[in-house]
N, C-alpha and C positions, 0 to 999 in steps of 0.2 A: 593184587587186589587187597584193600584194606576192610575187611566188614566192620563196621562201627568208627570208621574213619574220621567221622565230627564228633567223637565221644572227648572225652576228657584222655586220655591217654593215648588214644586212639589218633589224635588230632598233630600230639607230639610226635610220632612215630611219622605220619605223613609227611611232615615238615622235615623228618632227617631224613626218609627216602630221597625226597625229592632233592636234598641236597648232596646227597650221593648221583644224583644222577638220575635215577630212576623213573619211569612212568608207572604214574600210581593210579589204580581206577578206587575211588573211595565210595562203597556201598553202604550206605546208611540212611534208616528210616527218618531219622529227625526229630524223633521221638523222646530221648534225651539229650543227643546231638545236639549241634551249633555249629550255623557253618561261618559265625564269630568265629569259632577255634582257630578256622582254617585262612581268617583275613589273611595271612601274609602270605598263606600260597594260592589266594583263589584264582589270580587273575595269569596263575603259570603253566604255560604251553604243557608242563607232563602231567597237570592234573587235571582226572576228567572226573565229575561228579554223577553218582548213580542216585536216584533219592528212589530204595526201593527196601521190601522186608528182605531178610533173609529165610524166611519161610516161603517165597515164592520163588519156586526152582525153575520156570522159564526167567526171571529176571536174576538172580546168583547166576544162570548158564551163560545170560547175552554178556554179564559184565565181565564175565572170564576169559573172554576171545582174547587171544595174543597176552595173556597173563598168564606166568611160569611159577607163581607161588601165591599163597594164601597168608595173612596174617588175619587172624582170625579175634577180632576185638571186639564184636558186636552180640551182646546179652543183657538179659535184664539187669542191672546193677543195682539192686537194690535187696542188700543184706536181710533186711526188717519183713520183706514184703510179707504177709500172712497170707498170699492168695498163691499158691505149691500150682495152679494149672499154667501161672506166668512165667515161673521159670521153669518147665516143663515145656511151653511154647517157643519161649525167646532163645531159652538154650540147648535144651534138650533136641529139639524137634529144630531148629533154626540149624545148629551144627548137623546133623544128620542130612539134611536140606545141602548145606555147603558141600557137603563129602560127596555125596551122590553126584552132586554138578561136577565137582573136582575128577571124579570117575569117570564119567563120562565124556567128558573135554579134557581126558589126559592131562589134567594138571596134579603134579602129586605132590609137593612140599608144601608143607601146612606147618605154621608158628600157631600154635593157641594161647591165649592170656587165659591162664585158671587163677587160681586163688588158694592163698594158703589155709584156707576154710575146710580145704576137702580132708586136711588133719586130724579136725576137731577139736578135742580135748587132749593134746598132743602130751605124753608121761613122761617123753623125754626134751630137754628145752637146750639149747636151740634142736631145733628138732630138724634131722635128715631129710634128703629125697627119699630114701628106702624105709624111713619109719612105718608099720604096719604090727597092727592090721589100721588101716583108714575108716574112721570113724566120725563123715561128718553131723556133725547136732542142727545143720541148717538147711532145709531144703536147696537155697542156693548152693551152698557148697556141696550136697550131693549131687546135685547139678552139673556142678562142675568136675567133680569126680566122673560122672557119667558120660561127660564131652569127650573128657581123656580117655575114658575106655572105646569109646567109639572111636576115637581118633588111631588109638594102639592096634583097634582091627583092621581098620583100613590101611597100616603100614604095614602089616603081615599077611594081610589077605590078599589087597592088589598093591603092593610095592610102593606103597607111600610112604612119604620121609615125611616124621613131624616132630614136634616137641613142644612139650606143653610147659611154663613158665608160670610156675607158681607163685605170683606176687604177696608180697607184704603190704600194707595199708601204704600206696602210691597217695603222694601228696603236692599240691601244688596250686597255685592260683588259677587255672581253668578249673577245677575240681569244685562243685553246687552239694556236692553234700558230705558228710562223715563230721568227726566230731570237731575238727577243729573250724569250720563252715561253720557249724552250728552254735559254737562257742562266742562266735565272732559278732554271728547276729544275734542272738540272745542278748550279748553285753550291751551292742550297741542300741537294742530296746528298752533294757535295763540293768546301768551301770551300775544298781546297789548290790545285785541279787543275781547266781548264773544255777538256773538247776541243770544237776550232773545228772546224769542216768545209772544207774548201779548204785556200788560204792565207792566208785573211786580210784579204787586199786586195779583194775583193769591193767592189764598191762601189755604193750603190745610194738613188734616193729614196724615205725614209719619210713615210706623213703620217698628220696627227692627226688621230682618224676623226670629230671634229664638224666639222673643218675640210670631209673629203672632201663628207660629207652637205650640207654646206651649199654646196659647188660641184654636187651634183647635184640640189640642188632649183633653182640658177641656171640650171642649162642646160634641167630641165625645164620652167620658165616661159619660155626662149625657143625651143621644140620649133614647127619649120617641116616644111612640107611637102616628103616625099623624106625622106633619108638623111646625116645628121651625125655626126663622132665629135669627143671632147672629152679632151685628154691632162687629168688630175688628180692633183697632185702638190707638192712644197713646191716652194722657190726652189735647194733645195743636195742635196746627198747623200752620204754617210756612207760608212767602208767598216766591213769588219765585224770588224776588231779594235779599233777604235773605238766600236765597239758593246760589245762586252766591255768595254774600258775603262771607260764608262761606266757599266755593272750592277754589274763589280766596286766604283766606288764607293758607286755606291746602295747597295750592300747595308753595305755600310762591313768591307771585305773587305783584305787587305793579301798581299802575296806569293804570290798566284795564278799559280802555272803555267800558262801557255797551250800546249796541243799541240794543232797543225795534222794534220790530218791529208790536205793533199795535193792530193787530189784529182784529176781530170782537166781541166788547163792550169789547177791553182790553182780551180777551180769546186768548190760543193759537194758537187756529183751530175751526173752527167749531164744536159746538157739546163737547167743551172742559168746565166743570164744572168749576166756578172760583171761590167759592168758597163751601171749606166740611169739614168737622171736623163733625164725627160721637159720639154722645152720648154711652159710653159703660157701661153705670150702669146696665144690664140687665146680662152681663159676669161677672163684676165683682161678683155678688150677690153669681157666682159659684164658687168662691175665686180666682178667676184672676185677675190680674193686673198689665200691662207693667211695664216692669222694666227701660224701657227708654225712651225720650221725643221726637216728631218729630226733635227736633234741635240735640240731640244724638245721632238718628236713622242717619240723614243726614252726618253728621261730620263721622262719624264710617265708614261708606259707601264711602264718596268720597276719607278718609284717605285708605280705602283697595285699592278701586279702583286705585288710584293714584300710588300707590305703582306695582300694575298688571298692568297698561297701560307705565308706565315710558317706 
């Protein structure tokens, strides 16, 4: 079972199960989902579509019949959100919700997508799996720390095999929002002028979302018994007037105003990490290793995008 299976990442991941073979049941509310994502496998004998929450534990239970693992993709996504009781719902309580069912219907391997947020203000750069103490500055990302500690008791209390996958800013042409989305339309409103969020210097690792998918079908092939987490991410990281620079070229753009707008300590929002770039020597050991660089990831992405938004 996939929860969040029409998501933007979520969608990619579908699409290589099922090329592996696999029967996939995709639980997702639809909510930010699309099952655009899924055109090219909707109409395939091993996918079967659930349109349901993950907070309703008779429906997580009916969707888990003859399902032996969980990839667990479905949460609020939304960094910025200011309203703490949405992801306390979608995630907090949504995960809790899956694990229970997973208990119950004897199903105990669980991937979860976390996020490299539950860091914080990370003092060492690229910064470890075992970095601590965890201090995230965002609700979401305490959120997401909180999935994984849920997740960590349920592998030691009733013998669940999981591992949580802490991604870096996953980027790609399914993807409706993050900054390079936004850079894109912005321009294409107006090509004189892009306002940045912070100041600028943000700095942060992106990756290419076939790259991320294929580091977490690696780690889900080496899923052991108890509790793992897996940083995913490229080799470098980018700031975010760099990022602009590079959309202003793609777009083939000239004399573009850039106004900052500031922010607090240079961040975009509150609660906004400014800088992360994830250490992945722990993945690679399992023979993985991006095949392209935050600056590739980004350029790829605004060149699809631009081409879909025209």
């Amino acid at each position: 079972m996939v929860t969040g299976g029409a998501g933007f990442i979520g969608s990619y991941l579908v699409e290589s199960l099922i090329s592996l073979g696999c029967r996939v049941v995709v639980l997702d509310n639809l909510s930010t989902g699309s099952l655009d994502n899924l055109s090219r496998v909707l109409n395939c004998e091993l996918l079967e579509i659930v349109k349901g929450d993950i907070r309703d534990y008779e429906v997580v239970s009916k969707s888990l019949e003859e399902c032996d693992i969980v990839f667990h993709f479905a949460a609020n996504p939304e960094v910025r959100l200011g309203i703490p009781e949405e992801h306390y719902e979608h995630n907090l309580r949504g995960t809790f919700t899956v694990l229970e069912a997973m208990r119950r219907k004897d199903v105990r391997d669980i991937v979860f997508a976390s996020s490299s947020t539950v860091y914080g203000d990370a003092e060492v750069l690229p910064t470890p799996e075992n970095y601590a103490p965890l201090k995230p500055i965002s609700v979401y990302g305490a959120s997401k720390l909180g999935c994984e500690a849920l997740i960590s008791s349920y592998a030691y209390t009733y013998d669940f095999r999981g591992i949580a996958v802490r991604y870096a800013n996953v980027v790609g042409p399914r993807s409706r929002r993050g900054v390079i989305y936004d850079f894109v339309k912005k321009l294409r409103a107006n090509p004189r002028e892009l306002e940045i969020l912070g100041d600028g210097t943000q700095t942060k690792s992106y990756i290419w979302i076939e790259d991320a998918i294929e580091a977490t079908l690696t780690v889900w092939k080496n899923i052991k018994k108890g509790f793992d987490v897996f940083n995913i991410g490229s080799e470098d990281a980018i700031s975010v007037k760099e990022i602009a620079d590079i959309i202003v070229e793609v777009l083939g753009l000239r004399n573009v105003k850039y106004r900052f707008t500031g922010g607090v300590e240079g961040r975009g929002w509150p609660g906004d990490v400014k800088y992360m770039h994830l250490d992945i020597s722990k993945i690679r050991k399992l023979g993985w290793t991006p095949k392209y660089t935050s600056r590739q990831a980004v350029r790829m992405t605004a060149e699809k995008l631009a081409r879909m938004l025209s």
